[in-house]
Structure formats: structure tokens, C-alpha cells
C-alpha positions as CSV (number, residue, x, y, z in Angstrom):
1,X,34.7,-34.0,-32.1
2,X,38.2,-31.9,-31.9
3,X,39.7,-32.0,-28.4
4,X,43.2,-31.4,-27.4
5,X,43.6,-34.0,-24.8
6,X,46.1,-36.7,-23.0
7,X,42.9,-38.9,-22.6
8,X,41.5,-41.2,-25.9
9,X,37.9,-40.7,-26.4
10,X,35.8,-43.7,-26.3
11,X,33.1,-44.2,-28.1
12,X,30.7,-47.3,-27.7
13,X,27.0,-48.7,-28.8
14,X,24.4,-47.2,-26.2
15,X,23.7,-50.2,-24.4
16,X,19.6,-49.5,-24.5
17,X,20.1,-51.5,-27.5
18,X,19.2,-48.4,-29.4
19,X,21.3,-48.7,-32.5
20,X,22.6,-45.7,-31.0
21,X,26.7,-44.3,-30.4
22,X,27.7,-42.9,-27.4
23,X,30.6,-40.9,-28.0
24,X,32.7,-39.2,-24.8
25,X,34.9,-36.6,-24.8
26,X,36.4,-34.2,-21.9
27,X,34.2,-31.4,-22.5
28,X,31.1,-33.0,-24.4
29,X,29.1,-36.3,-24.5
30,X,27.8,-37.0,-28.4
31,X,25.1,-39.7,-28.4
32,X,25.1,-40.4,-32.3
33,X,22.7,-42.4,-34.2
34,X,22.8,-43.9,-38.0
35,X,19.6,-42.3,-40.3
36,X,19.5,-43.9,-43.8
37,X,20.0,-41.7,-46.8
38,X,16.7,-41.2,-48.8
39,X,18.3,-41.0,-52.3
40,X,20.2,-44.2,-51.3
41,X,18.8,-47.1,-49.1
42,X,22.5,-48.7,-49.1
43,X,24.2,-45.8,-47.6
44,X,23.6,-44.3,-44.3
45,X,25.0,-41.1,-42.2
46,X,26.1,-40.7,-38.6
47,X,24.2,-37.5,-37.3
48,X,23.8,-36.5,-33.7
49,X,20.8,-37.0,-31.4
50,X,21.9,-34.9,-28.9
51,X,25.2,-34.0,-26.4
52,X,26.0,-32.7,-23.2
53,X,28.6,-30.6,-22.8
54,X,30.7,-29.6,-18.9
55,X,30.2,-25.6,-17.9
56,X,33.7,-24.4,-18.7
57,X,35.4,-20.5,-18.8
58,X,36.2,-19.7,-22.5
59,X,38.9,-17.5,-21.6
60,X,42.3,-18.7,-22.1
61,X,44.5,-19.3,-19.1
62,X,47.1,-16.5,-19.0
63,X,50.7,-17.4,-17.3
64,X,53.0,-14.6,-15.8
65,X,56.2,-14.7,-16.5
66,X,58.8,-12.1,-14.9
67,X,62.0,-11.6,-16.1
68,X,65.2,-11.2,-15.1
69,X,64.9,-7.4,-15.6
70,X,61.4,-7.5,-13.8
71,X,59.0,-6.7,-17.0
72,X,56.3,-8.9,-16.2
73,X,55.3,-10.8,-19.5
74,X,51.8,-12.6,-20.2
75,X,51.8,-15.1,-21.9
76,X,49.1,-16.7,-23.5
77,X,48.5,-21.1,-23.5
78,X,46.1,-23.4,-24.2
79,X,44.7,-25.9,-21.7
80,X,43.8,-29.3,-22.5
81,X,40.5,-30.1,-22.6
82,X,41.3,-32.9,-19.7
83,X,42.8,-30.6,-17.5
84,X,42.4,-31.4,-13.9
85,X,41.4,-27.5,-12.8
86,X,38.3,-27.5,-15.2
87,X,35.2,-29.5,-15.4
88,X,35.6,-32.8,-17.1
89,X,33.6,-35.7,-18.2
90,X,35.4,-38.7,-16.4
91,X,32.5,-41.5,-17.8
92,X,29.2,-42.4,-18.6
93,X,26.7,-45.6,-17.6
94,X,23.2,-46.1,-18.3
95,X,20.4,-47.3,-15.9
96,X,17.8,-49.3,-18.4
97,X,15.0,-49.4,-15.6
98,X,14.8,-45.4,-15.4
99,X,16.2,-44.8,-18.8
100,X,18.5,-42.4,-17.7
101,X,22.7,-41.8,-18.3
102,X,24.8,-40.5,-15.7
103,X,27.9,-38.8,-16.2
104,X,30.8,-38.4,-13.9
105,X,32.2,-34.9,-14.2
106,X,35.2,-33.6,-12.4
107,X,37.1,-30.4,-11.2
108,X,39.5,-29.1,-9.5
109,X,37.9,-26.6,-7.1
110,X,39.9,-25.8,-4.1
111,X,42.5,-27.2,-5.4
112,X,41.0,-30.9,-4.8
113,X,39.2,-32.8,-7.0
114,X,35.7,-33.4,-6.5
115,X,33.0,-35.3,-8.4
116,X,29.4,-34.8,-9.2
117,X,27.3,-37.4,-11.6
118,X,24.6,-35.6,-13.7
119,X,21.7,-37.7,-14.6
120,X,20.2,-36.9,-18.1
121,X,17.0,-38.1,-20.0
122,X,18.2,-41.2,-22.3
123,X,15.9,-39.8,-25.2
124,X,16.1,-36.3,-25.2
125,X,19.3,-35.8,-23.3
126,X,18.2,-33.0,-20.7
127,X,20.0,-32.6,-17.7
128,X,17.1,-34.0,-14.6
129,X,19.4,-34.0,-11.5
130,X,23.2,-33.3,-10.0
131,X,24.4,-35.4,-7.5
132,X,27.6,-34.1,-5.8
133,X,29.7,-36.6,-4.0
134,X,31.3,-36.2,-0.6
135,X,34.8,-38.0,-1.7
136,X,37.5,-36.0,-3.3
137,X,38.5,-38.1,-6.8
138,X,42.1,-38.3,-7.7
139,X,41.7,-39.5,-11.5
140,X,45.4,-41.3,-11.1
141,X,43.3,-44.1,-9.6
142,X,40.8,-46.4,-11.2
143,X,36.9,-45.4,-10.5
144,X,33.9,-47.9,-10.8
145,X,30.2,-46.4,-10.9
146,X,27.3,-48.6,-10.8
147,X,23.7,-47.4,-10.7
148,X,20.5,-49.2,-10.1
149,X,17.3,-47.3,-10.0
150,X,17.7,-44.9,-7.0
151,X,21.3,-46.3,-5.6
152,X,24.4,-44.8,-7.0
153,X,28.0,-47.1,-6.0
154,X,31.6,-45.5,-6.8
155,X,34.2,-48.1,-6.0
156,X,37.5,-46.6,-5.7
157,X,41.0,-47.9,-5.4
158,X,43.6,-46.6,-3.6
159,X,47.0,-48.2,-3.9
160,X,45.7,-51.5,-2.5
161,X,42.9,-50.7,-0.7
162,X,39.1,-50.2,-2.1
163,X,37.1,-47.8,-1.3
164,X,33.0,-48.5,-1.6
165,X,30.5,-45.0,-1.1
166,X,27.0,-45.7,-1.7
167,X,24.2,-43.2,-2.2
168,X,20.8,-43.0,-2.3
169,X,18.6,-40.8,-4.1
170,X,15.4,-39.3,-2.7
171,X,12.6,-37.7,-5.1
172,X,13.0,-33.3,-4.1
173,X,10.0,-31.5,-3.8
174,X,9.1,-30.7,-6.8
175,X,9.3,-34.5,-8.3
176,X,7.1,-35.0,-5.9
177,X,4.5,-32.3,-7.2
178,X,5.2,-33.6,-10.6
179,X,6.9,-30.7,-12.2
């Protein structure tokens, strides 16, 4: 994966005891898995299973510059892929009872960022459910997620004091009618 980014990338074994790599990025979650070479039992290749990738514009940013003779220049800049304004993968846990992964993605909407975790199918990686949260998250201060079947917990700290939001999922109306 090629990012431009102030963040490292983790990458870690899946913890369903899979054999499976999950590998997160800013802009894209690769859950990798090792498949033995048929001409040769002794080596093996890394290929993908699937990803998940944030819903970002592909446009570059464009910057105005006016000078001091009042032509107004554009100039053209890269963002980093961990930039604050756009969605961004934040991290990833793993319920083992529902088999699902949630991801923590951020942006910077209304200039305040705000958080949603999107559950995906562990196997097949398809997005099943957003869940937006009603806190703003500053990324300059540490985040805990836990989730146990239908409860979701974000622990947050603030300077010295925590910060505990629990949710609770309820099954919409077309889980219900098993679509």
C-alpha cells in the first residue's frame, strides 16, 4: 500500500486466529492472507482477501494565492492521506461472537471532527452497517473502542479526564425481515 501520510500503518495477525493480516492504512483497510505456491510447497505469497477503502474526492485541493500585484494564482498540492478534512480510517477491532470488524473512520465536516464505525462482514468484507457517533473526535487525544455483540464503548481522554459513550445497536427493519 502507497500512502503519503504523518501516521505509520499498522499491520497485525487478524485476531480470528485466521492466519490472516490485517493491514490499515488512512484511506484503505487490506486484510491479507498467505496461499502457498503450487510449483513450490516451501514458498508462499501474501495476496489480498479483500479491503475497504473511506469515500474520498479525487480532485486535488487547489490553494489561492494572490499577489502582491493582485493576479490570483492556483496552485496545485497534495493532501495527505491522514488529513483531518477527509475521511480517514482511525482503527479497526474485531467482535469474534458476530464475526464482524468495525472501523473507526473520521472527517472533518463542519469543520469538527466526527466519527462513524462501519461494521463489515469478517469473511467477505462487505460493508453491513454505519453507526455515526454523537461525540466530536479530536484525534490529538487517545481513543479506546470496545465491541461486544450489540454494545459499542469509545473511551476517550481528554487532558485528565475520561470520557466513556456507550451504544447499543438495534436490528432496522429490514434485518428483521431477513434481507
Amino acid at each position: 500500500m502507497s500512502c503519503n501520510s504523518l501516521e505509520s500503518d499498522a499491520m497485525f495477525f487478524h485476531p480470528d486466529d485466521s492466519g490472516r493480516m490485517i493491514h490499515v492504512g488512512p484511506t484503505i483497510i487490506n486484510v491479507l492472507k498467505l496461499v502457498s505456491d503450487r510449483s513450490n510447497d516451501m514458498q508462499s505469497r501474501v495476496v489480498k482477501d479483500f479491503s475497504m477503502a473511506t469515500h474520498r474526492s479525487s480532485n486535488p485541493t487547489q490553494q489561492l494565492t494572490v499577489t502582491s500585484s493582485g493576479r490570483t494564482v492556483k496552485r496545485r498540492f497534495h493532501q495527505l492521506d491522514d488529513d483531518p478534512d477527509q475521511e480517514t480510517f482511525r482503527m479497526v477491532e474485531y467482535e469474534d461472537e458476530l464475526d464482524l470488524l468495525a472501523a473507526v473512520v473520521t472527517d472533518g465536516n463542519e469543520g469538527e471532527g466526527r466519527a462513524h464505525i462501519q461494521l463489515y462482514d469478517n469473511q467477505s468484507g462487505q460493508l453491513l452497517r454505519n453507526v455515526a457517533l454523537s461525540e466530536s473526535w479530536d484525534e490529538t487525544f487517545p481513543h479506546e473502542l470496545f465491541l461486544d455483540k450489540d454494545t459499542i464503548v469509545h473511551i476517550e481522554q481528554k487532558n485528565s479526564t475520561f470520557w466513556c459513550h456507550v451504544y447499543k445497536l438495534k436490528a432496522t427493519s429490514s434485518e428483521l425481515q431477513g434481507h
